[in-house]
C-alpha positions in Angstrom: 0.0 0.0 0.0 1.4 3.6 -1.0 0.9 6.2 1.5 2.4 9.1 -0.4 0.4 11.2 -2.6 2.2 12.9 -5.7 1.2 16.2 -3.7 3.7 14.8 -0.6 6.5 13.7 -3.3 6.4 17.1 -5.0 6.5 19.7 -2.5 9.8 18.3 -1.3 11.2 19.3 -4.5 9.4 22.6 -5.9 12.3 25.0 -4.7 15.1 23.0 -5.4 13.8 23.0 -8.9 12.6 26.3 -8.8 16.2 27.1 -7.7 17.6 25.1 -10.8 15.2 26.5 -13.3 16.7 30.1 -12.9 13.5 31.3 -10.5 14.8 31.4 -7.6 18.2 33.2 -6.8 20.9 33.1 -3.9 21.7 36.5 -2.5 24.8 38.5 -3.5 26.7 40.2 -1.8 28.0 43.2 -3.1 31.7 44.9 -2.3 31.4 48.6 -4.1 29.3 51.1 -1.7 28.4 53.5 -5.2 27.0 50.3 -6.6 24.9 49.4 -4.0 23.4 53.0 -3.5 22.2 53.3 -6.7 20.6 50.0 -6.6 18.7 51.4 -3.5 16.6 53.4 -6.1 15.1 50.1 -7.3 14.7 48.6 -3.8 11.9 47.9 -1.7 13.6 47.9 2.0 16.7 48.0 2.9 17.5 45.9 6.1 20.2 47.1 8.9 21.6 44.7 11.2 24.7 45.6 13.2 26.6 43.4 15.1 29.7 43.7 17.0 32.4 43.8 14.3 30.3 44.6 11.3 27.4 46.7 9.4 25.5 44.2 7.0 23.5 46.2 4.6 20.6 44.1 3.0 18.8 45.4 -0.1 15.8 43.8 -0.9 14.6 44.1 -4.9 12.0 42.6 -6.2 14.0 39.4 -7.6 17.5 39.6 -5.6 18.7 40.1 -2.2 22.2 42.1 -2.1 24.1 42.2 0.9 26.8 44.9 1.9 29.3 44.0 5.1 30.9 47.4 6.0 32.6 48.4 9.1 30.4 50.4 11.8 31.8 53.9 11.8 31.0 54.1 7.8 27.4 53.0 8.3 25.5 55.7 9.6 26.5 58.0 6.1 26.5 54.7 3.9 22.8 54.7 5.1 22.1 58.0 4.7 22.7 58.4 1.0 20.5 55.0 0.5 17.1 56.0 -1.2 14.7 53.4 -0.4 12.8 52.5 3.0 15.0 51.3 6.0 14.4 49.2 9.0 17.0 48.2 11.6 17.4 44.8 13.0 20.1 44.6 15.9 21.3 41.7 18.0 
């Protein structure tokens, strides 16, 4: 007697193909600050998290997640040039 449905056997696998397929992306992490302030135009949020020995910056488009790791005394003006909505996240 089976007791898995196709349902059960393909929800395992929709974002691993997904993934494969191109429609799904991993984040990228960006290293120029210029870059990544003119991508903030295009952004939705832009999410602050600030831990001990870093700033990461986390710019959230529509398709792509970009990351920025900067040290904490360039933060505040890094942020303050970005041109999209901003919520802080600290730990």
């Amino acid at each position: 007697m089976n007791l898995t449905t196709p349902k059960q056997i393909k929800t395992g696998f929709t974002s691993i193909k997904a993934l494969i397929r191109g429609k799904i992306s991993m984040p990228s992490e960006i290293t120029d600050v210029e870059s990544f302030v003119a991508m903030s135009a295009k952004a939705k949020h832009c999410q602050v998290k600030r831990n001990k020995d870093n700033v990461k910056l986390k710019l959230h488009t529509s398709n792509q997640l970009y990351t920025l790791k900067i040290e904490p005394l360039r933060a505040d003006e890094i942020i303050k040039k970005l041109k999209c909505e901003i919520k802080e996240k600290e730990e």
